[in-house]
C-alpha positions as CSV (number, residue, x, y, z in Angstrom):
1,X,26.0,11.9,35.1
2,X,23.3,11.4,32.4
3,X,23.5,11.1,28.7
4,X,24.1,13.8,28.1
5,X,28.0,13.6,27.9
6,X,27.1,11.5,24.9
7,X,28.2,13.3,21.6
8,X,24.7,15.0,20.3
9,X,24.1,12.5,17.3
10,X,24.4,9.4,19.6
11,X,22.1,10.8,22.4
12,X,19.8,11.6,19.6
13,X,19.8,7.8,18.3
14,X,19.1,6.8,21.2
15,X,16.2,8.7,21.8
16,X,15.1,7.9,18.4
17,X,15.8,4.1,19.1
18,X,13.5,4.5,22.1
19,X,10.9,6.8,20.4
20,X,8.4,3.7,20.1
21,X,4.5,3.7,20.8
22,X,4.5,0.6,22.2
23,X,4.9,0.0,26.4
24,X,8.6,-1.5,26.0
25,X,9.9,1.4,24.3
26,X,8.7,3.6,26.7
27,X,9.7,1.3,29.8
28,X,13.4,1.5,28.4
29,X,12.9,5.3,27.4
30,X,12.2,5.8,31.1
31,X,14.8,4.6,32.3
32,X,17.4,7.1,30.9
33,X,16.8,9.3,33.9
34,X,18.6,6.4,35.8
35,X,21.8,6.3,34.4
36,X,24.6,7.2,36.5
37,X,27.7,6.9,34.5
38,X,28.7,6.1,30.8
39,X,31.5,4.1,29.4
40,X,32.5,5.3,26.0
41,X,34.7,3.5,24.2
42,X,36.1,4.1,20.2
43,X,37.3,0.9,18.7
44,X,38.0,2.6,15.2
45,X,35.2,0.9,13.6
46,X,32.7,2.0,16.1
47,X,31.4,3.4,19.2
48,X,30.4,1.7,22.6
49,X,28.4,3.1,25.0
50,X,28.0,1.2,28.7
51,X,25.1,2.7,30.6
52,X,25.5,2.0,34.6
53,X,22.0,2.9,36.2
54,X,21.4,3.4,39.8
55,X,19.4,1.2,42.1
56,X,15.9,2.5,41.6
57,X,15.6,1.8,38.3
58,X,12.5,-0.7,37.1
59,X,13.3,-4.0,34.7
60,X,10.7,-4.6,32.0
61,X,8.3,-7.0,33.6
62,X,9.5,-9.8,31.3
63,X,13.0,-9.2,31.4
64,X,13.9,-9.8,28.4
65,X,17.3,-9.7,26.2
66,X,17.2,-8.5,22.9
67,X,18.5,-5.3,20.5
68,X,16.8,-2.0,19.3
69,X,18.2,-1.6,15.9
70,X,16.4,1.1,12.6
71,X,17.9,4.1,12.8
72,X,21.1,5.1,11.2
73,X,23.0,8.7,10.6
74,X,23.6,9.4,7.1
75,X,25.7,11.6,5.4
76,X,27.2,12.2,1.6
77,X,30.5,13.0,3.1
78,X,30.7,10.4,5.3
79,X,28.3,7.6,4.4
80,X,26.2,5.8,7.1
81,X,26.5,4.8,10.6
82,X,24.1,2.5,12.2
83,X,23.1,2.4,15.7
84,X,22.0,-1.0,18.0
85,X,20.7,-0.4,21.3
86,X,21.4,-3.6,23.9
87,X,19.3,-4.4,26.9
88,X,20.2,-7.1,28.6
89,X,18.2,-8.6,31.3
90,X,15.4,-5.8,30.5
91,X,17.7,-2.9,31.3
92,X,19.6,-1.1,28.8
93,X,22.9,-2.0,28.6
94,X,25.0,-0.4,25.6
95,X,24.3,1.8,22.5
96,X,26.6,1.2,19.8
97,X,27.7,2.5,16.8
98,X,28.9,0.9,14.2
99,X,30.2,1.7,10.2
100,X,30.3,-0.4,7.1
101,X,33.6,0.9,6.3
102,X,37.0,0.7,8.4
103,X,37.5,3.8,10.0
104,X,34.6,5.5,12.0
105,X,34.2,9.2,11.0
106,X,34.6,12.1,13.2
107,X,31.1,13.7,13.8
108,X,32.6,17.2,13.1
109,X,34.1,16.4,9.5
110,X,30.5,15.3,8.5
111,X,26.6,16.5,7.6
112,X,25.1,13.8,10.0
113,X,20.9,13.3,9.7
114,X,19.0,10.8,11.4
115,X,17.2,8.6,9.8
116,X,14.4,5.4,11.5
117,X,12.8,2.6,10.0
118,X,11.5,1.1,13.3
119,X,7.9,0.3,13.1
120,X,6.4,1.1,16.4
């Protein structure tokens, strides 16, 4: 299983989340071709993805726990959702979505487009 049983706009965040220059971003980016299984779970608010990744796959050198956060989905119908990316113990750990509002939209209903203000 890979992420690609992630709904398009999430797997896209993440891969924008991870579209850094610099060595970390592409450490994490590489380990996306490790992930075995992913837990997706709605709260109504949000989204919450769990990424499992096999045996083989390589830690940043430092560790390191901390959050990937910049890019958001925006839409006129639907207003914004913004996306954090957790790695924990320098693996990644869990992409989540989240909305301002109470009730998280559904994709279909709305004219998603990605937008980043990371800086690397």
């Amino acid at each position: 299983m890979t992420i690609d049983v992630l709904p398009s706009i999430e797997r896209d965040a993440l891969i924008l989340l991870l579209s850094g220059t610099d060595a970390t971003c592409r450490e994490l980016h590489s380990q996306l071709a490790h992930v075995v299984k992913v837990e997706r779970n709605e709260t109504g608010a949000g989204v919450y993805a769990v990424f499992r990744l096999d045996g083989d796959v390589k830690s940043l050198k430092d560790g390191g726990t901390f959050q990937l956060s910049g890019v958001f989905a925006v839409s006129e119908k639907c207003g914004e959702i913004g996306f954090l990316l957790y790695v924990k113990d320098g693996l990644i750990d869990c992409l989540e979505a989240y909305v301002y509002e109470d009730t998280y939209p559904r994709y279909s209903d709305c004219d998603f487009k990605l937008e980043s203000d990371r800086k690397n």
